[in-house]
N, C-alpha and C positions, 0 to 999 in steps of 0.2 A: 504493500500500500504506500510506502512513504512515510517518512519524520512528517516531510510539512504537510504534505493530504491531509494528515490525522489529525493534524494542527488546525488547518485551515477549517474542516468537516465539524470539528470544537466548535470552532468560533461561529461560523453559520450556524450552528445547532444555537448559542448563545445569541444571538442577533434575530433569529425569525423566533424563538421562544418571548424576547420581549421587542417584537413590533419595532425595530429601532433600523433606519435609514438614515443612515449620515447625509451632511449635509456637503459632502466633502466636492459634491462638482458644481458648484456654487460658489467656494469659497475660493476672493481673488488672491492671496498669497499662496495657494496650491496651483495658481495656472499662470501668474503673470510674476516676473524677476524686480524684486524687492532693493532694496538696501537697509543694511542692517547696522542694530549700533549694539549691539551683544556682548556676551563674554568676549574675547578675542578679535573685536571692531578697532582698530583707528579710534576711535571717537568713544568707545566706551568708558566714560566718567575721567574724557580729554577734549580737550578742546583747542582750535586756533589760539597759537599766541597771541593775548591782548585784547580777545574776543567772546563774548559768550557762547552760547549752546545755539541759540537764535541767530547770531549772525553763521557761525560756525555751517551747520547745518542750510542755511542762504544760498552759504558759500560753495558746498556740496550740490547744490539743485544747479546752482550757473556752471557748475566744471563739468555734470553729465550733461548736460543740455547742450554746452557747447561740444561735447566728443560724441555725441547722439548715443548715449548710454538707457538703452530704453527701461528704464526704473518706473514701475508704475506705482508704489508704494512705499514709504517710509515704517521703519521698527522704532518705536522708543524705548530705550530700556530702563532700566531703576532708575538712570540719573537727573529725574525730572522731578519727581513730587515730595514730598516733607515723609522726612522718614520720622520714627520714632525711635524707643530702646533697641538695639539690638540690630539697627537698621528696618527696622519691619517699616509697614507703611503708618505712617500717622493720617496723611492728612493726601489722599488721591490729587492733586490740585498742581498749577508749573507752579514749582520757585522764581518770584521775582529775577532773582540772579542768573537763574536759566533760561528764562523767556518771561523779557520786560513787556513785552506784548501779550505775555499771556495764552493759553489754549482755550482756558476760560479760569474764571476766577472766585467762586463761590466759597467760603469765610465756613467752613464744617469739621468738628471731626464727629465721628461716627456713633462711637459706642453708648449709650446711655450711660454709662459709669464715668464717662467724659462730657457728657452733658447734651451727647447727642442722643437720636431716637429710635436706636437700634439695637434689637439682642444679638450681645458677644458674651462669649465665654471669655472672661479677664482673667489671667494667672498672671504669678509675676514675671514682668518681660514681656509676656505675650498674651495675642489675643485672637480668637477665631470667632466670626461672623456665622453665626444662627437663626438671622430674619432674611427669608427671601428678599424683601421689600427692599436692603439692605443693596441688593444685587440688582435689581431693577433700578433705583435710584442711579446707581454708580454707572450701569450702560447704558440707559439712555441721556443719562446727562453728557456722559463721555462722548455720544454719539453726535454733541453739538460741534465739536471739533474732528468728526471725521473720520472717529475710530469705530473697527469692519471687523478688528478680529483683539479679543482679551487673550493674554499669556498668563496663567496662575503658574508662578514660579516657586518653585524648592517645596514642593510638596512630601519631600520625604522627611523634611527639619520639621516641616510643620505641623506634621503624625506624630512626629517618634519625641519631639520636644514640650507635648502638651499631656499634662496627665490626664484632662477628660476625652481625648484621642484614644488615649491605651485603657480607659479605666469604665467608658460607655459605648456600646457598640451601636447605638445610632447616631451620635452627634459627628462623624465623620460621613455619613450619608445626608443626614441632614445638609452638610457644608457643601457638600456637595453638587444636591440635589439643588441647591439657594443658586450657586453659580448656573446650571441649568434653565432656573426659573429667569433669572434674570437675561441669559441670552435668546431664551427662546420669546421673551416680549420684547425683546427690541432686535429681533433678527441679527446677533452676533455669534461670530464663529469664535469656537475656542480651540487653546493648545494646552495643551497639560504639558507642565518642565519638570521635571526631576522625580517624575510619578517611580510609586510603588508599585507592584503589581496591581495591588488595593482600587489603584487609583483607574487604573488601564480596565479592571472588570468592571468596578462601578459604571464606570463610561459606556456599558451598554444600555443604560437606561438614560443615556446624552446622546440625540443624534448632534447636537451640533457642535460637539467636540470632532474636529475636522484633523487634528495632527498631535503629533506628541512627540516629545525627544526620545530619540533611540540611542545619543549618546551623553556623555557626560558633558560636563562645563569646559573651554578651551582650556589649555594651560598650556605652554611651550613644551612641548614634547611629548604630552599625553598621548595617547588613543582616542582622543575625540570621534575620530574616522572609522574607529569598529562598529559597523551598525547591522553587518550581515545578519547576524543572530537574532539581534533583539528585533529587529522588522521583521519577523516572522510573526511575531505575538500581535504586536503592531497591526499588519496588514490581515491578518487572520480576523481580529475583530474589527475590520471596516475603515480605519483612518490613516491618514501618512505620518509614517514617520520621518523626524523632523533633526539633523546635523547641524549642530553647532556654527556659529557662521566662525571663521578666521580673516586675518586682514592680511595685508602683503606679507610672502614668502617669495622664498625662491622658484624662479618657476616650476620647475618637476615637481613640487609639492604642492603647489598651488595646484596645476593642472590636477593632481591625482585628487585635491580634496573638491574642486571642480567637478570630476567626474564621478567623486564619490555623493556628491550633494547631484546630481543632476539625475542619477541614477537612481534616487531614493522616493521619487515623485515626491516630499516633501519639498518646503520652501527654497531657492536658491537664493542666498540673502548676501552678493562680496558688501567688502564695509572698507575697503580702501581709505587709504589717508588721499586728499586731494592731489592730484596729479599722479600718482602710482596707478592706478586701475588699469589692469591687463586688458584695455576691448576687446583685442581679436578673441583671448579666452573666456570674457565674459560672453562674447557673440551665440560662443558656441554651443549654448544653451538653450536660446532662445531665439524666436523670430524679428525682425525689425522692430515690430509694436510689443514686445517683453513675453509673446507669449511662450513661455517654457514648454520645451520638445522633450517630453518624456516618454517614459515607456508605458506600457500598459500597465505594470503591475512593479512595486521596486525590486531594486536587488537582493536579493538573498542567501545565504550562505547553501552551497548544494549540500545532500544528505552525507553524501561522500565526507566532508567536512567537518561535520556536525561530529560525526560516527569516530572520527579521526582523534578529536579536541575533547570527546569525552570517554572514549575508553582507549583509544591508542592504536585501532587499527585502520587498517589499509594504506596505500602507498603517498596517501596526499602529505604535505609538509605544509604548512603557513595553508593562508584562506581563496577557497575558493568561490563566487557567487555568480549570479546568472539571474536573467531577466530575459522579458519579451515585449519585443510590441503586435498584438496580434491587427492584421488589419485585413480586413472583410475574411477572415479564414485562414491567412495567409499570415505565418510564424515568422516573426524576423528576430534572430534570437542575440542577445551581448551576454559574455562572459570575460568578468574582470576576475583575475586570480592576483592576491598579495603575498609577497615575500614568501611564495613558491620557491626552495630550495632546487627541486628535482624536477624534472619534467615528468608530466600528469600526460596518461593518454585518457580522453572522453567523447563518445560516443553523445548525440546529442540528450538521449534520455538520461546520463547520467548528471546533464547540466540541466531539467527539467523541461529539454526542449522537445517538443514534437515536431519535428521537421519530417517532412517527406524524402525520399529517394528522386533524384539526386539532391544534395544540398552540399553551400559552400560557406567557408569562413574565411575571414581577412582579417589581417592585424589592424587597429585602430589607424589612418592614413595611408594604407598601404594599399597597392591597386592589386596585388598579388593571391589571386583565389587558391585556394587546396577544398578537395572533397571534406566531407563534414554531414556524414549520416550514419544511418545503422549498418552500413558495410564498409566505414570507412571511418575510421577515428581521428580528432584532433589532438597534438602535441600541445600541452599547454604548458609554460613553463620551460627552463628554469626564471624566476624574474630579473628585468632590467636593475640595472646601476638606481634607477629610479623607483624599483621596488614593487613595479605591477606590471601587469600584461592586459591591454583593453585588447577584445575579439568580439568580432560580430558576427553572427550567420544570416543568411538567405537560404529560401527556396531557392531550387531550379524550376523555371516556370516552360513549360513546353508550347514553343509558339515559332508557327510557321519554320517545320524540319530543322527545328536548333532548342536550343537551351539557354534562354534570357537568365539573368542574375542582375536583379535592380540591387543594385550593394546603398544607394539611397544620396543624403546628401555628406558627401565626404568632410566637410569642415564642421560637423556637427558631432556633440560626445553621442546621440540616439540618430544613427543616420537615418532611420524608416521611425518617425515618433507620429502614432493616433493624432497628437495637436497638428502635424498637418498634413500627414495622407489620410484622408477619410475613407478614401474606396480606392479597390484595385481588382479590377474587375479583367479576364483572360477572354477573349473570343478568337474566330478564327481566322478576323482578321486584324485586329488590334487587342493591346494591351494598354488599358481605358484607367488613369485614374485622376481622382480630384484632389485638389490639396489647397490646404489654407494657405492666404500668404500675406503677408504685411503690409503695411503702408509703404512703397518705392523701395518695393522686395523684388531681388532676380533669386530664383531658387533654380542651382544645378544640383541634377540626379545622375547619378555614373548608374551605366547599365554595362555589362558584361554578357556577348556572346558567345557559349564555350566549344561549339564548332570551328565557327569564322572565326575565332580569337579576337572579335571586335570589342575595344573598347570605347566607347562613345557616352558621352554627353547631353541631355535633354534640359536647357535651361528656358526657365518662362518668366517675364515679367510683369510687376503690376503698378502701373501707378497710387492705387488706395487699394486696403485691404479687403478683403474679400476670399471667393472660391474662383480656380481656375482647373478648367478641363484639359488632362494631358491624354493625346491618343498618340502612341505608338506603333507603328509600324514596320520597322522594319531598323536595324541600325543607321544612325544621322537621321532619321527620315521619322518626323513626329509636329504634331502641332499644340500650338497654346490655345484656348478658346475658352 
């Protein structure tokens, strides 16, 4: 049957027992490229020399504007509102000193035990929120200044550090269920940070908890970037899991956390100091108007892996994961493997691919096809100087006495991504598909013929965004319409 089948078969069974539909193809930081001001940001609790947070942050909208850095959304993190003890929040609201202009400015704090008209549980140091109303208040007040999606951060301090957490088994549902109440009257999306398991099950009676962190906080050196495993749980119960943003690195590391966040269908959030932002690598994510080219389903650690890291056998070393984008029926399969010591040989079902006879795979840039089915295995491995190996597969699509291989758009980390082939449809005398494309977008697709050894090119343009119809016919010979 499979690790993850069993896993995922769980999590359906837990999802259609209580009625719960996320809200997760609706929410814009799941489909459009962010900037981020997080753990590991440029700008997290920094700022321009001589400048506050407000101009800072200005100053950031005129530097991607002028590089056309298509960013559809801003993250604010903790360093905006009056904290209290301990750093907790006091008072939701901008500090003067962070923005003299204000998000909005309403004179509250909360609790009744503070003089506000809401039940919290008050311990010393801290305090948890137990009136729904409590949570309606804060998002749709929020929502006067623009905010789409709430982040409940460090949820596992905020368990394991309150004795009516560990000492009553409803007031963490309760807490819960209030952040719920409060997103679902003001149509906001949520992410769960530093969740418990605790945190991840309750969330099936939240559909509009839309992401949640599948790694830890940045830190310089950390494992931020492990997220094979724990997206499993993650996307089994319905939402994306969500990778830490980081700021400038070297590139080979940049790239790899690039494609480890692109591949996660969670949020792609660079947080760049002004002037450093990689374009060409931010591009590679996303369409001209931000909208992120993901896969069908994130990456995941294969069973091979799993099997490997918990009791020690079979031949894999370091991580292997795998993804797909499925489009009209048609498997287009990536498998990134990390700090691979030894070369792995894999069949496409050991990477969870179902590819048909024939099929091909190609190194991430590389125009160079090898077989890649169930009578033909791929060598994965040993990893680059840079520590991973990106591979993508294709079908072999049978059309007019040859064997097409669309390998998709080569400067992209998802070269075949659902956001913009919609359909791909095979006849007998074209190979018919539609694809989103941006505001003054050319989108080239490499096709591969493995008879005539043809490699050619289908590029189509579009002055505004929309749908355009690709028909192919024959190698060089296709139209845009």
């Amino acid at each position: 049957m499979g690790l993850k089948k069993a896993w995922f078969g769980w999590g359906n069974l837990l999802l259609k027992n209580y009625g719960t539909k996320r809200w997760t193809d609706t929410d814009p930081s799941l489909k459009y490229l962010g900037y981020w001001t997080d753990n590991g940001a440029f700008y997290y609790y920094n700022m321009e020399k001589g400048k506050n947070y407000d101009q800072t942050l200005v100053d950031v909208k005129k530097y991607v504007d002028e590089n056309y850095i298509p960013y559809r959304y801003m993250q604010l993190d903790s360093w905006w509102y009056y904290k209290g003890l301990h750093g907790g929040v006091k008072n939701w609201t901008a500090m003067p000193l962070v923005f003299p202009n204000g998000l909005k400015s309403p004179d509250t704090d909360y609790a009744k035990q503070n003089g506000g008209k809401y039940e919290f549980i008050v311990e010393t140091g801290k305090a948890l929120p137990q009136d729904k109303d409590f949570w309606d208040y804060l998002m749709s007040s929020s929502k006067e200044w623009g905010l789409f999606l709430y982040e409940q951060d460090w949820l596992n301090q905020q368990f394991e550090s309150m004795d009516a957490t560990l000492e009553n088994i409803t007031v963490g549902r309760t807490w819960m269920m209030g952040i719920a109440y409060g997103a679902m009257k003001n149509d906001m999306y949520l992410q769960f940070c530093m969740p418990m398991a605790r945190h991840l099950l309750q969330s099936v009676e939240i559909p509009q908890l839309t992401q949640a962190r599948a790694s830890g906080d940045y830190q310089p050196g950390n494992d931020q970037w492990d997220i094979g495993l724990t997206s499993i749980m993650h996307h089994a119960i319905g939402y994306a899991p969500s990778r830490i943003t980081s700021g400038p690195r070297p590139l080979s590391l940049a790239t790899f956390m690039t494609v480890v966040s692109a591949l996660s269908t969670g949020p792609v959030g660079p947080s760049d100091k002004i002037g450093y932002s990689n374009v060409s690598l931010i591009n590679r994510t996303c369409n001209s108007d931000g909208v992120l080219l993901m896969p069908s389903r994130p990456a995941m650690m294969i069973d091979a892996s799993i099997l490997n890291m918990a009791l020690g056998v079979g031949m894999i070393s370091g991580q292997i994961w795998s993804t797909y984008s499925n489009i009209s029926g048609h498997m287009f399969g990536t498998i990134l493997s990390i700090n691979t010591g030894k070369a792995v040989q894999l069949v496409p079902s050991d990477a969870d691919l179902e590819m048909p006879n024939p099929s091909f795979a190609f190194m991430d840039g590389s125009p160079e096809l090898v077989k890649f089915d169930s009578n033909n295995s791929l060598t994965v491995g040993p990893s680059s100087d840079d520590g991973y190996q990106l591979w993508h597969a294709s079908p072999g699509i049978p059309f007019m006495n040859d064997t097409y291989v669309l390998m998709g758009e080569m400067t992209k980390i998802v070269p075949v991504s659902p956001n913009r082939v919609q359909s791909l449809m095979v006849s007998k005398t074209a190979i018919q598909m539609t694809i989103m494309v941006g505001t003054r977008e050319t989108v080239e697709f490499t096709f591969q013929t493995m008879m005539k050894q043809s490699l050619f090119l289908v590029s189509c343009s579009s002055v505004s965004s929309g749908t355009v119809n690709i028909s192919v016919t024959g190698p060089n010979k296709y139209k845009c319409m």
